[in-house]
LUMKOL-750558 format. One record per residue (C-alpha): x, y, z; residue number from 1; residue in one letter. Coordinates in steps of 0.05 Angstrom, whole numbers, plus 5000, padded with zeros to 4 digits. Example, Ala and Ser with C-alpha at 12.3 -4.5 7.8 and 13.67 -1.06 7.14 Angstrom:
2
   px   py   pz seq type
 5246 4910 5156   1    A
 5273 4979 5143   2    S
This chain:
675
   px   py   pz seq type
 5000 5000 5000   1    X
 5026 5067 4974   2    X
 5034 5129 5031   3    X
 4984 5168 4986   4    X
 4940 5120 4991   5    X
 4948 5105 5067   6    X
 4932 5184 5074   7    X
 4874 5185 5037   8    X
 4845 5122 5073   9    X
 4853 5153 5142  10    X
 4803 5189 5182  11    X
 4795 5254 5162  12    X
 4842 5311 5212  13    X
 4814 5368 5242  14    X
 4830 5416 5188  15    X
 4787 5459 5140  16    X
 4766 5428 5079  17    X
 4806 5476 5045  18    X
 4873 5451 5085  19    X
 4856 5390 5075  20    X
 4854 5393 5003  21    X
 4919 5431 5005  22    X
 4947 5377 5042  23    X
 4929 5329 4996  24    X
 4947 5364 4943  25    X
 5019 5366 4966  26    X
 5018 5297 4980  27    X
 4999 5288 4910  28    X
 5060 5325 4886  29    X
 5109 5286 4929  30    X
 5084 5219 4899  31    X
 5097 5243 4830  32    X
 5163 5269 4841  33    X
 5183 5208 4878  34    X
 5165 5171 4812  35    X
 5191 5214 4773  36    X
 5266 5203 4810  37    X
 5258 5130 4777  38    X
 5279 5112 4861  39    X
 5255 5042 4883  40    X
 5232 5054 4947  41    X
 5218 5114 4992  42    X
 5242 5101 5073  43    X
 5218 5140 5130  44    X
 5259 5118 5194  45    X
 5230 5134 5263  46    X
 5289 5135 5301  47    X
 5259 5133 5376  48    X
 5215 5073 5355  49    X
 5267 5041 5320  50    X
 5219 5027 5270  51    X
 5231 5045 5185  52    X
 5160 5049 5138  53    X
 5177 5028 5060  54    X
 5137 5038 5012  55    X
 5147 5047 4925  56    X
 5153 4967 4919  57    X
 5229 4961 4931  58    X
 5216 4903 4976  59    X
 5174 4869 4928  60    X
 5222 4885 4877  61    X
 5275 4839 4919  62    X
 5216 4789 4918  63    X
 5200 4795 4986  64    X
 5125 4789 5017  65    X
 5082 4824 5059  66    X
 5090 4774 5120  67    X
 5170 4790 5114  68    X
 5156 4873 5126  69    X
 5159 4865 5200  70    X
 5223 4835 5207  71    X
 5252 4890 5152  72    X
 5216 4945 5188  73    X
 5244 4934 5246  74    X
 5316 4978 5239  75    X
 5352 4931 5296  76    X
 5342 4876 5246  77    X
 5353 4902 5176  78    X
 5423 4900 5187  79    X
 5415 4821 5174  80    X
 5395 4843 5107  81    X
 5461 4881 5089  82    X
 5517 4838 5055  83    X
 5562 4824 5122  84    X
 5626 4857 5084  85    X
 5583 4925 5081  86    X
 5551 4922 5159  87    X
 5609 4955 5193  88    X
 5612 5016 5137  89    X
 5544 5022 5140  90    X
 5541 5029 5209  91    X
 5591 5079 5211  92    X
 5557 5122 5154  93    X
 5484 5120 5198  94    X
 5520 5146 5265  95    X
 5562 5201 5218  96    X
 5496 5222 5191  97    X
 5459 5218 5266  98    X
 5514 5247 5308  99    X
 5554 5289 5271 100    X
 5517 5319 5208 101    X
 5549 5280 5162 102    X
 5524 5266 5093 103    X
 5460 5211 5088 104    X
 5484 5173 5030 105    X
 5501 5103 5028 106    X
 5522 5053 4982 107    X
 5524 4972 5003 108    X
 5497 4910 4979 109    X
 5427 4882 4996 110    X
 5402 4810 4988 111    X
 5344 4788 4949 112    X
 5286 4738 4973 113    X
 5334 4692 4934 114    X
 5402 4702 4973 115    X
 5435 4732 4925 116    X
 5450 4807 4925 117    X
 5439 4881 4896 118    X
 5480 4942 4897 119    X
 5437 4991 4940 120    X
 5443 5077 4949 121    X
 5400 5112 4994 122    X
 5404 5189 5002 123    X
 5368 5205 5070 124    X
 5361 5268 5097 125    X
 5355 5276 5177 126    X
 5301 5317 5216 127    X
 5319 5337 5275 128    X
 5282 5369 5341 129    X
 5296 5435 5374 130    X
 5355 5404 5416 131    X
 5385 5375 5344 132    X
 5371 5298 5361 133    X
 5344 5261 5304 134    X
 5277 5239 5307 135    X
 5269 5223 5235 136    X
 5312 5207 5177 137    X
 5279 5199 5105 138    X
 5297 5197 5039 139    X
 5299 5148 4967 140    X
 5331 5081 4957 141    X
 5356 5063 4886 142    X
 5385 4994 4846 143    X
 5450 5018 4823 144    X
 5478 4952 4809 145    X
 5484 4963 4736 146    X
 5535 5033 4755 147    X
 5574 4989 4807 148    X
 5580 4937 4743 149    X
 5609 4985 4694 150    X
 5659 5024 4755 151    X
 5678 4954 4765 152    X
 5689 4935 4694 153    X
 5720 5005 4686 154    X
 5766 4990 4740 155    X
 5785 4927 4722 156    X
 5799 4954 4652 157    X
 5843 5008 4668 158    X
 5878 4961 4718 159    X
 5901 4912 4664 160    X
 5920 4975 4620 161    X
 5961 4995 4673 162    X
 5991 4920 4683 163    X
 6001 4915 4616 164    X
 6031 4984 4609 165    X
 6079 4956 4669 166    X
 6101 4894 4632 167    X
 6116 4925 4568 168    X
 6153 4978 4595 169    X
 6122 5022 4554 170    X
 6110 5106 4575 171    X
 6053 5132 4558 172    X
 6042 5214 4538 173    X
 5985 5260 4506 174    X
 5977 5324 4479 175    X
 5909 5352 4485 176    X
 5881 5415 4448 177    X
 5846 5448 4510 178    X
 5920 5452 4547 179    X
 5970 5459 4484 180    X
 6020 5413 4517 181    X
 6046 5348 4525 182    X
 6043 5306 4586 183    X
 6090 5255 4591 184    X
 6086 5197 4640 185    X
 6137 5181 4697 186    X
 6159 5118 4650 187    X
 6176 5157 4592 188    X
 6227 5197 4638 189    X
 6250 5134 4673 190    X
 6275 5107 4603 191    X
 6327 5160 4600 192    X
 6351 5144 4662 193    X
 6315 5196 4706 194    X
 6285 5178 4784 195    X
 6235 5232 4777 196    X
 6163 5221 4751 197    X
 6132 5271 4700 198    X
 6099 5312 4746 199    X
 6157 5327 4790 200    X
 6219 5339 4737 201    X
 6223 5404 4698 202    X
 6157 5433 4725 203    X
 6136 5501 4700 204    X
 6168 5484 4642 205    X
 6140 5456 4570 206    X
 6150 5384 4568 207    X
 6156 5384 4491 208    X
 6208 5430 4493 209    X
 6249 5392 4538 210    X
 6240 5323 4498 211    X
 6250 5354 4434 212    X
 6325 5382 4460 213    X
 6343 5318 4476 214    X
 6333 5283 4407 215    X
 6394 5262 4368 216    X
 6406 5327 4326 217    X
 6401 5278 4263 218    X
 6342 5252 4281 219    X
 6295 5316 4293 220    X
 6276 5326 4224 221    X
 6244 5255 4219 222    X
 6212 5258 4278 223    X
 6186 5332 4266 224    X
 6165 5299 4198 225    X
 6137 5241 4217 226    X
 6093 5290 4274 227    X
 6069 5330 4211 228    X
 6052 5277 4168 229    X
 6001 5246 4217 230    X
 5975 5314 4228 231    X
 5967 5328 4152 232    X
 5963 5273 4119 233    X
 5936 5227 4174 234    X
 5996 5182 4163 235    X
 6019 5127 4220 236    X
 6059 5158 4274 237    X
 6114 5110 4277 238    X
 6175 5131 4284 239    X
 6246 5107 4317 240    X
 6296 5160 4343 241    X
 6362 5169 4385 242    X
 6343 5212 4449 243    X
 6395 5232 4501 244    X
 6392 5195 4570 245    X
 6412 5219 4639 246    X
 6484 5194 4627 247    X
 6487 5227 4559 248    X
 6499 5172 4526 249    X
 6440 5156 4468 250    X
 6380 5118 4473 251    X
 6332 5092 4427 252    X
 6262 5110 4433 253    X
 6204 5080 4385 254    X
 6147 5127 4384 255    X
 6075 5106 4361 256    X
 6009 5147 4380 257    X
 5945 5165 4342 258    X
 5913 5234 4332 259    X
 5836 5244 4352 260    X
 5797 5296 4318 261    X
 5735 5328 4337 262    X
 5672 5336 4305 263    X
 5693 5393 4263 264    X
 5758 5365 4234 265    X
 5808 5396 4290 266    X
 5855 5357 4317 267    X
 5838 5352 4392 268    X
 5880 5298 4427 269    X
 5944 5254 4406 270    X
 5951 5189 4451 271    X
 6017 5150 4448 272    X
 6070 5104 4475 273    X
 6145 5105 4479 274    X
 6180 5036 4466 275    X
 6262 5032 4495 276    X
 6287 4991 4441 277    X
 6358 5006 4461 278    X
 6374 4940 4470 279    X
 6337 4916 4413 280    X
 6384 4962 4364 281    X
 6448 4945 4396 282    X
 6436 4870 4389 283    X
 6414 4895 4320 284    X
 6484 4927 4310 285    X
 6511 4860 4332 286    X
 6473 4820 4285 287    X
 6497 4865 4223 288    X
 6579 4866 4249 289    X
 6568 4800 4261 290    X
 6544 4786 4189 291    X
 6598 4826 4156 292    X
 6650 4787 4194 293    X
 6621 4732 4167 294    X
 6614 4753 4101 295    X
 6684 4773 4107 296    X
 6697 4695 4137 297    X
 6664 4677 4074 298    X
 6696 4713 4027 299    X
 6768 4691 4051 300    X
 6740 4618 4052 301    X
 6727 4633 3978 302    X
 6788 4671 3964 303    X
 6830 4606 3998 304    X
 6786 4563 3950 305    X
 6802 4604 3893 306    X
 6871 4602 3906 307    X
 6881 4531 3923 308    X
 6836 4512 3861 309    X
 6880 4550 3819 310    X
 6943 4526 3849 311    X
 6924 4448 3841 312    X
 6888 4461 3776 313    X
 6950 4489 3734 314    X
 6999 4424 3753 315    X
 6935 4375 3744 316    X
 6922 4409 3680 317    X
 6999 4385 3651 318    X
 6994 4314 3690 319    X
 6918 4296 3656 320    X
 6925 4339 3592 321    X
 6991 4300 3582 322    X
 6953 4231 3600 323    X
 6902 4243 3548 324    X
 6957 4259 3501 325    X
 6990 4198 3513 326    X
 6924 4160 3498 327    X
 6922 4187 3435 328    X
 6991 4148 3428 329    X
 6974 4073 3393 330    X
 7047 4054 3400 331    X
 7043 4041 3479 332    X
 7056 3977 3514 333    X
 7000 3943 3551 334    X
 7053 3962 3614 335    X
 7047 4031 3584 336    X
 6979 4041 3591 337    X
 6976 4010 3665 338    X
 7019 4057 3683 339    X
 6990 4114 3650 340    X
 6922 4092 3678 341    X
 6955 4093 3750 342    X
 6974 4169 3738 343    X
 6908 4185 3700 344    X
 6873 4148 3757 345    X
 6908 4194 3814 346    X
 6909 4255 3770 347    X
 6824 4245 3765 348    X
 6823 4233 3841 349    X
 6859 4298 3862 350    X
 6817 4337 3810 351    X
 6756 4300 3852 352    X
 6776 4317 3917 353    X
 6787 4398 3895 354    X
 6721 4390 3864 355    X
 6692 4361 3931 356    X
 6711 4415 3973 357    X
 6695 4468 3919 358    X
 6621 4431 3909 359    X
 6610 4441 3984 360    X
 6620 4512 3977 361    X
 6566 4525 3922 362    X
 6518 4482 3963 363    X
 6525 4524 4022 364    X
 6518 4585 3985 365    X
 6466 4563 3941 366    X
 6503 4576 3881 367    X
 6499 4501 3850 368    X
 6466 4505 3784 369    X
 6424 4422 3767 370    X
 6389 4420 3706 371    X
 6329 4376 3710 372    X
 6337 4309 3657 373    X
 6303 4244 3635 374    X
 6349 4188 3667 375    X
 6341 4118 3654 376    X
 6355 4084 3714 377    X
 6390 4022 3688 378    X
 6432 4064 3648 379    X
 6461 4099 3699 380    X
 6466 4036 3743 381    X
 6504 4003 3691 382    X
 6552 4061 3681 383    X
 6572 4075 3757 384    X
 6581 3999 3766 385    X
 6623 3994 3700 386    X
 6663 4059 3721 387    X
 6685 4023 3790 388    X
 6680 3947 3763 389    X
 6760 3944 3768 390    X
 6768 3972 3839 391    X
 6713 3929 3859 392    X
 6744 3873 3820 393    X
 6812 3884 3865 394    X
 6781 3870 3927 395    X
 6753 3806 3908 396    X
 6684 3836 3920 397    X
 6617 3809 3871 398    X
 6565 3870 3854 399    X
 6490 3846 3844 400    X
 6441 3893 3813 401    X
 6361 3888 3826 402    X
 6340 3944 3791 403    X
 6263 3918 3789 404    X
 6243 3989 3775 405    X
 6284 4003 3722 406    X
 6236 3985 3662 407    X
 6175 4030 3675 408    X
 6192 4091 3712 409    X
 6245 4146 3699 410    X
 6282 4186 3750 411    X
 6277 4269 3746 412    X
 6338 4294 3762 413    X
 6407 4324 3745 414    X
 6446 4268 3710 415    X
 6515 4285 3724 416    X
 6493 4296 3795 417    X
 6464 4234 3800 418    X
 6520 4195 3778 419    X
 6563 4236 3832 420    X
 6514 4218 3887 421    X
 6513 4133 3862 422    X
 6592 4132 3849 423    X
 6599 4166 3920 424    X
 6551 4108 3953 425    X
 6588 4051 3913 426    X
 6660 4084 3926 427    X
 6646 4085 3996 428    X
 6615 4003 3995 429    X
 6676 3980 3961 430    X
 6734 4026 4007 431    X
 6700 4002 4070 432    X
 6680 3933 4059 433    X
 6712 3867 4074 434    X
 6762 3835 4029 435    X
 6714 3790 3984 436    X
 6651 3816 4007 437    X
 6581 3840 3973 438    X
 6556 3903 3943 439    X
 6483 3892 3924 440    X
 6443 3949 3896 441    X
 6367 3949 3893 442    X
 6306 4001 3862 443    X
 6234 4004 3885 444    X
 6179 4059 3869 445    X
 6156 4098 3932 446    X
 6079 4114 3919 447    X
 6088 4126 3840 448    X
 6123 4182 3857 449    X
 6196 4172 3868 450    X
 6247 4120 3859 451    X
 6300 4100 3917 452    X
 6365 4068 3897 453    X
 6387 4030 3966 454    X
 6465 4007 3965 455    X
 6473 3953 4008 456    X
 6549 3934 4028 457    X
 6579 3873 4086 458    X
 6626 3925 4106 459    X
 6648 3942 4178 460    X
 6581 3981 4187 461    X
 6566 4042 4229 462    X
 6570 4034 4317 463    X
 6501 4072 4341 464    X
 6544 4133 4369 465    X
 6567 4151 4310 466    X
 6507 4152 4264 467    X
 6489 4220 4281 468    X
 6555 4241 4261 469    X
 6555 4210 4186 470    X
 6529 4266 4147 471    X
 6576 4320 4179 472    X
 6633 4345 4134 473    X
 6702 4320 4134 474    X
 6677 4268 4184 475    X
 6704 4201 4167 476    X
 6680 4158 4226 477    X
 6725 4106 4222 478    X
 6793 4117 4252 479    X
 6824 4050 4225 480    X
 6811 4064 4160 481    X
 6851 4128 4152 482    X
 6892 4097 4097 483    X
 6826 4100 4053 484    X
 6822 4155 4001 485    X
 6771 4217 4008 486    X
 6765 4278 4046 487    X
 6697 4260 4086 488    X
 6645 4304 4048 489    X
 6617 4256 3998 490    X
 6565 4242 4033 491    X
 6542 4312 4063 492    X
 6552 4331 3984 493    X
 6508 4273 3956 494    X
 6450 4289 4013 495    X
 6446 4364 4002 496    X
 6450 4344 3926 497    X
 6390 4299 3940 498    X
 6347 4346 3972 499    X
 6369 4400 3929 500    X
 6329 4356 3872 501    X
 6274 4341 3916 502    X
 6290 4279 3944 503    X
 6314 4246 4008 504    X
 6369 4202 4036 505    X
 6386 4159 4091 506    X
 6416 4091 4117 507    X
 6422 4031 4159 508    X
 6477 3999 4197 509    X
 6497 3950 4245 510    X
 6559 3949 4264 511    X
 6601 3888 4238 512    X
 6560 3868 4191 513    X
 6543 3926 4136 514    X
 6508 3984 4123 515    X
 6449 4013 4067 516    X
 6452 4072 4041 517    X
 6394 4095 3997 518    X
 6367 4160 3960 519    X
 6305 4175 3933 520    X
 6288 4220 3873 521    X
 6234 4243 3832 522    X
 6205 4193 3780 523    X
 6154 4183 3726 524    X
 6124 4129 3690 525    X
 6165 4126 3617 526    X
 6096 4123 3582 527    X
 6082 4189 3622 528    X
 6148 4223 3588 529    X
 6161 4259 3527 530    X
 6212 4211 3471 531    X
 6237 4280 3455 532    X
 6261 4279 3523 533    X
 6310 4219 3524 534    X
 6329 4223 3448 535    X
 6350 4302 3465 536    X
 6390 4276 3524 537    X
 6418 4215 3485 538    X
 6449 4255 3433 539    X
 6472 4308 3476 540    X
 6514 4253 3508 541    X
 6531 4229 3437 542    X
 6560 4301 3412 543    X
 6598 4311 3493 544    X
 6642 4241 3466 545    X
 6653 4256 3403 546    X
 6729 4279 3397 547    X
 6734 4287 3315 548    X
 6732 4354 3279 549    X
 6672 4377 3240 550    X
 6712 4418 3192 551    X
 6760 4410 3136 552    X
 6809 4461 3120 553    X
 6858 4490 3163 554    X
 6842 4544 3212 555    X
 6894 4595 3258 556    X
 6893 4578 3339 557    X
 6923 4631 3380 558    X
 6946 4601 3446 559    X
 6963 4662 3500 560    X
 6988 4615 3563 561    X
 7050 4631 3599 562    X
 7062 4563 3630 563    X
 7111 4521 3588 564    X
 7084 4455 3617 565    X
 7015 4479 3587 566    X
 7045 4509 3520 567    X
 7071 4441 3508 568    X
 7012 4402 3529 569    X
 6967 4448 3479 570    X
 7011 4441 3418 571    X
 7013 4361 3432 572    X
 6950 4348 3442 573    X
 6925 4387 3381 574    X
 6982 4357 3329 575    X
 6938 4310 3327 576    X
 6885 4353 3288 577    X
 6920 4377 3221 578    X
 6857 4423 3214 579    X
 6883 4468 3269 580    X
 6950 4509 3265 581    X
 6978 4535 3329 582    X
 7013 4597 3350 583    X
 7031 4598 3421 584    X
 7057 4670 3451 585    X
 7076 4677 3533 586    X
 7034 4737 3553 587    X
 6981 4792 3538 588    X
 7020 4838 3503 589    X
 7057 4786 3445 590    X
 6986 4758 3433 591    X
 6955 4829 3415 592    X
 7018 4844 3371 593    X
 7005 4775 3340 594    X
 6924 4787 3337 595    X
 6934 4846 3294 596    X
 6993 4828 3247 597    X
 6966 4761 3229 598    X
 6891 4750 3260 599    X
 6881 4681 3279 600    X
 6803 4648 3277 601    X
 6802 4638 3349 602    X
 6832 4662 3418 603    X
 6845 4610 3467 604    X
 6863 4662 3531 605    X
 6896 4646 3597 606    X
 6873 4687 3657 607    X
 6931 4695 3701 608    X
 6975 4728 3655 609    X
 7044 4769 3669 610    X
 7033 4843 3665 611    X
 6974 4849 3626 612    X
 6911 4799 3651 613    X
 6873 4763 3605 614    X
 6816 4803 3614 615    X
 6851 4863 3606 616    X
 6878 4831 3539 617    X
 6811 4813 3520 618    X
 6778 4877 3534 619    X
 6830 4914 3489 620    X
 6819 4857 3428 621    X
 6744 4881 3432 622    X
 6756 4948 3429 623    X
 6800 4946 3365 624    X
 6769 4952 3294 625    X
 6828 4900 3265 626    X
 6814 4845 3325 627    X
 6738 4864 3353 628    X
 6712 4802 3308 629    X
 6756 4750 3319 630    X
 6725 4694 3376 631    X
 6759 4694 3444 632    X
 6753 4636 3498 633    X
 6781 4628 3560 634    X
 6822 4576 3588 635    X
 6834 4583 3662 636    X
 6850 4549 3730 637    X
 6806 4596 3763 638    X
 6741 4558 3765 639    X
 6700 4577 3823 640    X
 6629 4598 3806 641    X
 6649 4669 3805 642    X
 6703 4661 3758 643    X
 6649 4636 3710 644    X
 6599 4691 3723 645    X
 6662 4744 3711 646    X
 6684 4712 3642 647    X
 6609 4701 3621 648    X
 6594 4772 3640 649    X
 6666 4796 3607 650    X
 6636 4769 3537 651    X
 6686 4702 3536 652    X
 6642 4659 3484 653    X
 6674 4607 3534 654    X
 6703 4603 3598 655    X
 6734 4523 3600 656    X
 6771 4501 3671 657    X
 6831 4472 3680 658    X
 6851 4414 3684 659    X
 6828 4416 3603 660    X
 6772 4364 3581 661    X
 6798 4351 3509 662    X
 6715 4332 3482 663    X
 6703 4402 3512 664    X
 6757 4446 3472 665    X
 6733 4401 3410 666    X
 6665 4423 3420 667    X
 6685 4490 3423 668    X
 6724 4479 3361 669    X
 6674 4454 3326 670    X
 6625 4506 3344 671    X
 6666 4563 3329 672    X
 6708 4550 3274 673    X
 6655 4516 3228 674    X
 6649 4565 3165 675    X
């Protein structure tokens, strides 16, 4: 029951008609504004009866009963209706309101029919007698549970900001229209090294102004520019500067924050962070010296390579040109040609090893150039065995082949790569097996996709704490076999070589007993492939053996070599070709005289040459009208991949490496000198 209505149901006062219209007329009034406050309840406490009168429906609102108003009414028990963690402020908020005038406004939690509770507020105001003790206190009670949710959301919001602004470190500043300056927090100070928050250091002074004379002098402009573009243009403010720290020495300070205009374009307020990424740009500095020492590391490694390449290549170039010469011979003994194959045998085994070491290099670098081919499996089975037959032969040791794979699928892959990676895998089963043992070497298709070629020795095998250790360079394992041959990189070579193709490789060992090594490449079906393919590939190989001349006639070879051994080798080899006539002069200078008295029909041009290089040579033959159109080649022990690039990239129509591979100066013969 309402109070409006208890008022109108009692018995009528002694007062006029008139005041007792007024009366209720006020009463009227007081009931509409008390809805209008949107307030739950209304209270009216009688202090000296201890008693409190509710009315508006707040109790019913909490889903309370009629039956339950006595026990709420009564004030010595309401407190049991007051979460227990708010009694005591409560408490203390009543007496300040009684006793000493204090404000009669209280926010605590109140429990529903249900047990659960509400955020409560009542504003109260206190009447008080002639001596000033209270006899009443009245006044509106509202829900504000939804406000206490959003302070508390609020508050929990701008405590994880604040956490999170603590773990990153970060400082946080603004500039705001209304003030003109920037406020910077205690952070952003404390990352130049100062103890002071913002509000304490440089006061009365412009905090911009103080910032901005700290930033690296070579740095202001960007900064300034970066500030102007997100003003203008409404660019990111990003930016990373030096700024000067307590201890003068330089900091690094990244600076992000975004501008927020107002409703008529203006800018009103820039928010932002600033980042120390001091340490992040020193380790950054670190990183880049560290890289340049190593790109310094690498280009000595190269430079040694170069050099030792060179050095090996020029006496291998005599001791294998001059075996192929003597091949040429038909006059030798059978003891003749043992021998000679003994030295061509050694020569081809030091050229290996230099190539070894140099084929690491290009892996590592990624230089290594593969050129995707047809293979036919059995081919290139029957070619590696044949190629090692007589070493396998002198160890007593029988080679089976089970290449059940070999008839309808082809492998994808470089050739002469290929061959590398099976020769390396059949050298290494015959040097470490047992003295008339087994080499047996298998195919098999992997999901139609691939085919894996698994080389299967009775060797000495692999102990278990050493397998991890087999495909690191120059790692040969076996200490009791350090009277084999090799350098310990064949294998490293042949998996990066297989993966490098898009394969895999791997093995198998027991110790004692033998080991499998296997690879897997790329493969098709052969009724999937192109004939063109193979019958391209074939006669490629075809035209690489061929070592005849395609010409008749005779034509001019100018040889410009300053090593005798290599003079002589040249002029023997190619007395065996009456179509060529060569002229053989020591250095840059005699060959130009000799290119412009008599021009020959082809150049053959030595790198390393006394006084003049070869490309300096070259570069002058070019330039002159007499000699610009006769065909130069080069002939060099420089033969690292760069050496290459350089001659392609000088013009060379060739650049051929020493040790010299007679098919390959034919070819070139044959190529250029064809009229």
């Amino acid at each position: 029951m309402s109070f409006l209505t208890r008022i109108r149901r009692r018995r009528r006062p002694r007062l006029s008609a008139r005041n007792y219209r007024r009366l209720l007329k006020d009463v009227e009034r007081y009931d509409r504004i008390f809805k209008g406050s949107h307030a739950y309840g209304f209270l009216d406490w009688d202090v000296k009866k201890k008693y409190m009168y509710w009315d508006g429906g707040f109790w019913s609102y909490l889903g309370y009963q009629a039956k339950d108003m006595k026990r709420i009414s009564d004030a010595e028990q309401f407190m049991h209706f007051v979460h227990e963690d708010d009694r005591e402020q409560l408490k203390s908020t009543v007496l300040r309101h009684i006793k000493d005038h204090g404000p009669g406004e209280a926010v605590f939690r109140i429990k529903r029919k249900t047990g659960t509770y509400i955020w409560a507020e009542v504003r109260c105001e206190a009447i008080r007698d002639l001596d000033g003790r209270v006899n009443f206190t009245s006044g509106l009670i509202f829900d504000v549970s939804r406000q206490k949710e959003v302070e508390e959301a609020l508050i929990i919001s701008e405590g994880r900001y604040a956490r999170i602004l603590k773990a990153s470190n970060d400082g946080v500043w603004e500039w705001t229209a209304d003030h003109g300056t920037f406020h910077f927090s205690a952070r952003c100070w404390e990352q130049l090294g100062f103890e002071e928050g913002d509000d304490k250091l440089n006061r009365g002074i412009d905090r911009l102004d103080v910032w901005r004379a700290r930033i690296h002098p070579d740095d202001i402009a960007l900064f300034d520019k970066t500030l102007n573009d997100h003003f203008m243009k409404k660019t990111a403010f990003d930016v990373e500067y030096r700024i000067k720290g307590r201890d003068e020495s330089w900091r690094w300070i990244r600076a992000r924050g975004q501008m927020h205009y107002g409703a008529d374009g203006s800018p009103w307020r820039m928010s932002g962070t600033n980042m120390d990424i001091t340490e992040l740009k020193r380790s950054e500095e670190r990183v880049i010296q560290a890289k340049d020492a190593a790109e310094q590391a690498n280009m000595a490694k190269s430079e040694f390579l170069s050099s030792m390449s060179h050095e090996l290549r020029t006496p291998l170039n005599a001791i294998l040109g001059f075996t192929q010469l003597f091949e040429l011979d038909t006059n030798l003994t059978r003891g003749q040609r043992d021998n000679l194959n003994e030295v061509k045998k050694a020569g081809e085994h030091l050229v290996s090893l230099v190539g070894d070491v140099l084929d690491l290099a290009r892996i590592e670098s990624g230089r290594l150039d593969l050129k995707n081919e047809v293979i036919d499996i059995a081919k290139v089975l029957e070619d590696c065995v044949g190629l090692l037959k007589t070493q396998a032969g002198a160890r007593g040791l029988y080679v089976e082949i089970n290449s059940s794979a070999s008839g309808e699928y082809r492998i994808l892959a470089d050739k002469r790569r290929t061959n590398q990676i099976l020769l390396n895998l059949l050298s290494n089963a015959i040097k470490y097996n047992i003295q008339d043992g087994r080499i047996r070497i298998s195919t098999r298709v992997i999901d139609g996709r691939a085919v894996q070629i698994t080389v299967t020795d009775t060797g000495c095998g692999i102990a278990d704490d050493m397998k991890e250790q087999v495909f690191q360079p120059f790692n040969r394992l076996v200490s009791d076999k350090d009277s084999v041959e090799g350098t310990g990189v064949g294998l490293v070579i042949s998996q990066q070589l297989v993966e490098q193709m898009g394969g895999a490789m791997g093995f198998s060992s027991v110790e004692h007993e033998g080991s499998s090594f296997w690879f897997q490449l790329p493969a098709r079906l052969v009724s999937e492939i192109d004939e063109d393919e193979e019958s391209e590939s074939e006669a490629e190989a075809r035209q690489r053996s061929e070592l005849s001349l395609h010409f008749s006639g005779r034509r001019r070879v100018l040889y410009v070599e300053d090593s005798i051994p290599n003079q002589r080798l040249m002029e023997r080899i190619l007395a065996h070709y009456k179509q060529i006539e060569l002229i053989v002069v020591p250095d840059g200078f005699s060959g130009l005289f000799e290119a412009r008295t008599n021009p020959p029909d082809l150049i053959i041009m030595d790198i390393n040459l006394p006084g003049m290089s070869g490309y300096e040579t070259f570069d002058i033959i070019k330039r002159d009208k007499v000699t610009e159109h006769i065909p130069v080649i080069a002939l060099s022990a420089n033969a690292m991949d760069h050496d290459f690039v350089k001659g392609r990239e000088a013009g060379f129509l060739h650049y051929l490496a020493k040790p010299l591979q007679l098919q390959e100066l034919i070819t070139v013969f044959n190529e250029l000198l064809v009229q």
